[in-house]
N, C-alpha and C positions, 0 to 999 in steps of 0.2 A: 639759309646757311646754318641758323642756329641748331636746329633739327636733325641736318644730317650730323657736325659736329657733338650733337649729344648722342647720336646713334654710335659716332665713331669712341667716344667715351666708354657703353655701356659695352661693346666688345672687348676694350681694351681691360673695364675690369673685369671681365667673366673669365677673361684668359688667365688672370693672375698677373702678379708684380713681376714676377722672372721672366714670363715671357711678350713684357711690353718694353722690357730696359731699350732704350736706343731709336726706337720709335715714337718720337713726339706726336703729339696732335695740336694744332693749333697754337705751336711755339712754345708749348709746353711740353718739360721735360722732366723726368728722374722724381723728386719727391713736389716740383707743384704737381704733375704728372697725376701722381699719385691721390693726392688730394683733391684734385679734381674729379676724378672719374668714382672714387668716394661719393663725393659729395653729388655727384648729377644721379648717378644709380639711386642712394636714397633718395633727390627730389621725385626720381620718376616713381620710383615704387611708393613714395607717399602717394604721388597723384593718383598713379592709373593702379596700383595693387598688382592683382595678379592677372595684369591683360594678355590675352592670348598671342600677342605676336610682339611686345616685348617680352614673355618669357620664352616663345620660341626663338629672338635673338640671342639671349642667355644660355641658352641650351644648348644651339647650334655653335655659337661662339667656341665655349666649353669645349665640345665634340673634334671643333676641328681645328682648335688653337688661331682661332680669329678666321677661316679662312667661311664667311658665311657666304652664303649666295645671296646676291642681289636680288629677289623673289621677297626674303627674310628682311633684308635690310629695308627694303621699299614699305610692307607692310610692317616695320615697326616706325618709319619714319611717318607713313600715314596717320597712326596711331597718334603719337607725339605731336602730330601737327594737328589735328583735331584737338587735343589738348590745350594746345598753346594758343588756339581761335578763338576758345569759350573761356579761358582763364588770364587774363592779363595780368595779375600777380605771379602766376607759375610761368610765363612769358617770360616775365622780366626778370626771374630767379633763375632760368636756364638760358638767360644773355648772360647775365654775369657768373654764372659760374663754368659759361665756356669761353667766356673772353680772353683773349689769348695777354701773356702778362705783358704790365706794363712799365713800361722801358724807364731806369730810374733819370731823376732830374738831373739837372748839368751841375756843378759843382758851385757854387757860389762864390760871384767874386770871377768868373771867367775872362769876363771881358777885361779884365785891371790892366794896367799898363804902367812901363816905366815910360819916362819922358827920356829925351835924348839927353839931357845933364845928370842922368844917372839917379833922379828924384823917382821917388815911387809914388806913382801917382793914385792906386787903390788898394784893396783888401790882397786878394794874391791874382797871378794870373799872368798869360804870356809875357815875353820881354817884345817891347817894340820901339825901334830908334831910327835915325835918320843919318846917326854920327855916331860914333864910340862913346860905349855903354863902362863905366868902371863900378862894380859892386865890391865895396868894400868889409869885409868879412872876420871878426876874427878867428871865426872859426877855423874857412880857409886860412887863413894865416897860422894856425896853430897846428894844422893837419901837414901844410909843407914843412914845418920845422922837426917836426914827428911823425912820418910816414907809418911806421912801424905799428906805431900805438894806435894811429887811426883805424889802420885795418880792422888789428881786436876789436874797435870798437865798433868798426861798421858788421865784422860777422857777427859781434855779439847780438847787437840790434837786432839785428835779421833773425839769429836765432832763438831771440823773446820774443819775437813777432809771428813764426811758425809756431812756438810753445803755446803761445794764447792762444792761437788762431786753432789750434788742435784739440786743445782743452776746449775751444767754443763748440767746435764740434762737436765733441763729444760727452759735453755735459747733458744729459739728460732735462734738466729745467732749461733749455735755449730754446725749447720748440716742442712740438706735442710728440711723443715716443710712443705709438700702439704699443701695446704690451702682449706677451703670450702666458702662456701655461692657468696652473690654475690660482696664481696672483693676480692673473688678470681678469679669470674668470669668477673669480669669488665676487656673491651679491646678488640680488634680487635686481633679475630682467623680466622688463614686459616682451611681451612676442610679437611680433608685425601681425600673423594670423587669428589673433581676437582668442586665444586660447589662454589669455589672466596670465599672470606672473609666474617665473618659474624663478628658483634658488639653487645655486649650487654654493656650499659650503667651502668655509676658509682652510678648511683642512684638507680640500679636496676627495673628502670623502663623499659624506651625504647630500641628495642631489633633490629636486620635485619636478617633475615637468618635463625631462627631457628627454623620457623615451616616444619613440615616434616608429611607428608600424605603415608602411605604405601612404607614408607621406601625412597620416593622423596620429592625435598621440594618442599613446594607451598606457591607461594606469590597472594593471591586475589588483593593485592591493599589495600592500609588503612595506618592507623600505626598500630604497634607490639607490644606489651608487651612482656615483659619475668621476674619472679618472680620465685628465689631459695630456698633453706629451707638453714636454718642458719647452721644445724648439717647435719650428714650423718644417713644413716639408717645402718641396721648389715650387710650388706655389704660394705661398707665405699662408699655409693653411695650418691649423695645428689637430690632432686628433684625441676626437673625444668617444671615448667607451663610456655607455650604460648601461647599467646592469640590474634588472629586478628579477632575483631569480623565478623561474628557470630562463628567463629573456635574456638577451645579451644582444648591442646593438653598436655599431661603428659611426661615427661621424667626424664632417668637418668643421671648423670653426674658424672661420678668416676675422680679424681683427681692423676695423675700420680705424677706429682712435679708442680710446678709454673706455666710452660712452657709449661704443654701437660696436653690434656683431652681426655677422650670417653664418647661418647654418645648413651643411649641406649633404644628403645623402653621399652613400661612396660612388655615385655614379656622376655626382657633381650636380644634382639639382637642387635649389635652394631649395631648403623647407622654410624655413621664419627666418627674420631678421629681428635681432635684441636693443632693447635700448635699454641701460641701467633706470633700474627705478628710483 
């Protein structure tokens, strides 16, 4: 089971983020979703590299926006399962990183009870009686003598509790935020392909390593250019031009987390994957 679900994983990231919204796998959704299918792609591509029938699922994926044929899926699930027979460490890395999430714990203090004299008899938790129950409040008490005033107080609550809860969202240090453009791509990356370190500059100017000629790189001599797009296109890909004169070349660059990237000719086929050095 774990095997098909990482096959269904590595479709779902070749398709891209926009066209997996709403589509769970394995209970997972929207940004664990996300994270997942991150994270199983590079285990598999650490393991198997560049194996002939997981990059023809990648490829076909791509082509037809998840719609692979069974033939493709078989033979990359072969693949993978072969894998997981000879390596019980990468077994047990592609169980838990398809395991579907898990469900949070029960609240503490659930089982607490009032007795029927109205005594609280634990931390918090259902009311349960046998006779009439009296909770005596001053709160309640202070809310009927001032209807008015409570309201404010209860919308006010309510809308502190949206403000935080918005701000949590969207602060930036709550969670890891992939980044784009060339803030994100300033730094010395290694390349998945055993092709040494390449640099692209904070200024977004000057570049080493990234031109690449029918899927090799080539360095003519010169200096490099390399210029990002600021946003992502609908696949959450961002566009990179380099440029050693008289060459000039187009590329993808999809954004895993901070730390890790792919790069992808325009026709969608991965060339390398980066990891900051």
């Amino acid at each position: 089971m774990t095997v098909e679900i990482a096959v269904a994983m590595l479709i779902a990231w070749a398709v891209g983020k926009a066209n997996r919204v709403g589509k769970p796998i394995n209970g997972l959704t929207d940004e664990a979703l996300d994270l997942a299918v991150n994270r199983v792609r590079n285990a598999v591509v650490a393991k198997l590299g560049g194996d002939p029938a997981v990059q023809q699922l990648l490829n076909e994926a791509r082509a037809t926006r998840g719609a692979v044929s069974s033939a493709t899926q078989v033979a990359a699930e072969r693949s993978l399962s072969v894998a997981v027979a000879g390596d019980s460490g990468f077994s047990a890395e592609l169980d838990r990183l398809t395991a579907p999430p898990t469900p949070p714990p029960a609240p503490a203090g659930s089982g607490s009870r009032y007795n029927n004299s109205g005594t609280f008899a634990g931390v918090m938790g259902d009311i349960s009686a046998t006779g009439p129950v009296t909770v005596k409040s001053k709160i309640v008490h202070q809310a009927k003598r001032h209807p008015v005033l409570a309201t404010f107080v209860v919308v006010g609550a309510v809308a502190l509790l949206g403000f935080s809860a918005d701000r949590l969202m969207s602060d930036p240090s709550s969670g890891p935020q992939p980044g784009g453009g060339a803030e994100a791509m300033a730094g010395t990356w290694t390349a998945s392909d055993g092709t040494g370190t390449k640099t692209f500059g904070s200024d977004g100017g000057r570049c080493d390593g990234f031109f690449y000629n029918n899927g090799e790189p080539l360095d003519i001599g010169g200096p490099m250019t390399c210029s990002i797009s600021s946003k992502p296109d609908a696949d959450g890909r961002y566009t990179l031009i380099v440029t050693q004169s008289p060459n000039r070349a187009k590329y993808r660059v999809e954004f895993t987390d901070a730390e890790h990237a792919s790069v992808f000719d325009t026709s969608g086929t991965e060339l390398y994957g980066l990891e900051r050095f």
